[in-house]
N, C-alpha and C positions, 0 to 999 in steps of 0.2 A: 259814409258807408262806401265802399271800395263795388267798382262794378262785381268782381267774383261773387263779395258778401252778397248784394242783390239779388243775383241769378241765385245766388245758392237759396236765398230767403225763400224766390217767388219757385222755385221746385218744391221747399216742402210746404208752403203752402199750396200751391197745388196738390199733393200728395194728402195733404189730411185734408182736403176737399172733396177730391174723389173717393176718401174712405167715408168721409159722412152722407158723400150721397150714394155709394153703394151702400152701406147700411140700412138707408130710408126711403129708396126712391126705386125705380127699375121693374123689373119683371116681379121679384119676390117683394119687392118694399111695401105693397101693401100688404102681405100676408106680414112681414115681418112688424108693421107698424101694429097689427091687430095682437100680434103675441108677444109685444115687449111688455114685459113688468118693468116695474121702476127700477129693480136692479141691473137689471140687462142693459138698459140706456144708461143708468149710469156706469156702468162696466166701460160702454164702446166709446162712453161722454172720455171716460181716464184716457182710455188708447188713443185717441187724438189729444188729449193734452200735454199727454208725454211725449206723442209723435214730435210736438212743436219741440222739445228740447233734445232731441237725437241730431248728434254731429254730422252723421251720415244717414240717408235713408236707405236700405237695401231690404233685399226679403226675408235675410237672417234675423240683421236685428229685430223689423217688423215680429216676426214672430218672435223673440224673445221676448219683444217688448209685452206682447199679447200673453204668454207664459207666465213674465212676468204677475200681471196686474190680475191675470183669473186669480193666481195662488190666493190674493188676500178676497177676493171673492167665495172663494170654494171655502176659505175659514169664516168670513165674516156671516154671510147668507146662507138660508137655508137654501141649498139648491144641491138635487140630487146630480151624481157622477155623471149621467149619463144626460143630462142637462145642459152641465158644462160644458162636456165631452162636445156635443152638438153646439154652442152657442162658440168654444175655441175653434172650431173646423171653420163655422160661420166667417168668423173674424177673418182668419186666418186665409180664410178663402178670397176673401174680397183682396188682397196682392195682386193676382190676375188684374187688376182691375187700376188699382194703384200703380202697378208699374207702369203698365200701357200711359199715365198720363205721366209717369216720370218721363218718358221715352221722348214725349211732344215737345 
């Protein structure tokens, strides 16, 4: 593996690092451990596993990626709009959070 591939590896691993520990951890991660249903974890469980296969990480993609993977939630689950709506922001929100460690 080529130093670039490396660095390139150990940024998105960093990056879906810091997505799983904003999700579970931090000021809201207990309130947020208390209201996950099983679909919800595994919603954020896809968004880190596709993180790992994004060529580049950025904030677009990020959120397309999160766009992406709601869509087949909003059809598969029963989960009301305005559930989603809130649990896409959620996601989506934690960037802030993921870039800052891309930055390191």
């Amino acid at each position: 593996m080529k130093k670039a591939e490396k660095i390139g590896a150990g940024i998105a691993l960093a990056a879906i690092a810091a997505a799983a520990t904003y999700f579970l951890s931090g000021k809201r991660g207990k309130a947020n451990r208390e209201k996950i249903a099983g679909w919800t974890l595994k919603m954020k469980g896809e968004v880190l596993e596709k993180m790992k296969k994004l060529e580049e990480i950025n904030k677009e993609a990020y959120h397309a990626l999160v766009d992406e993977v709601a869509v087949r939630y909003e059809r598969a689950e029963r989960v009301s709009a305005a559930e989603m709506k809130h649990l896409k922001e959620e996601i989506k929100g934690a960037w802030s959070h993921i870039g800052k460690q891309l930055v390191k």
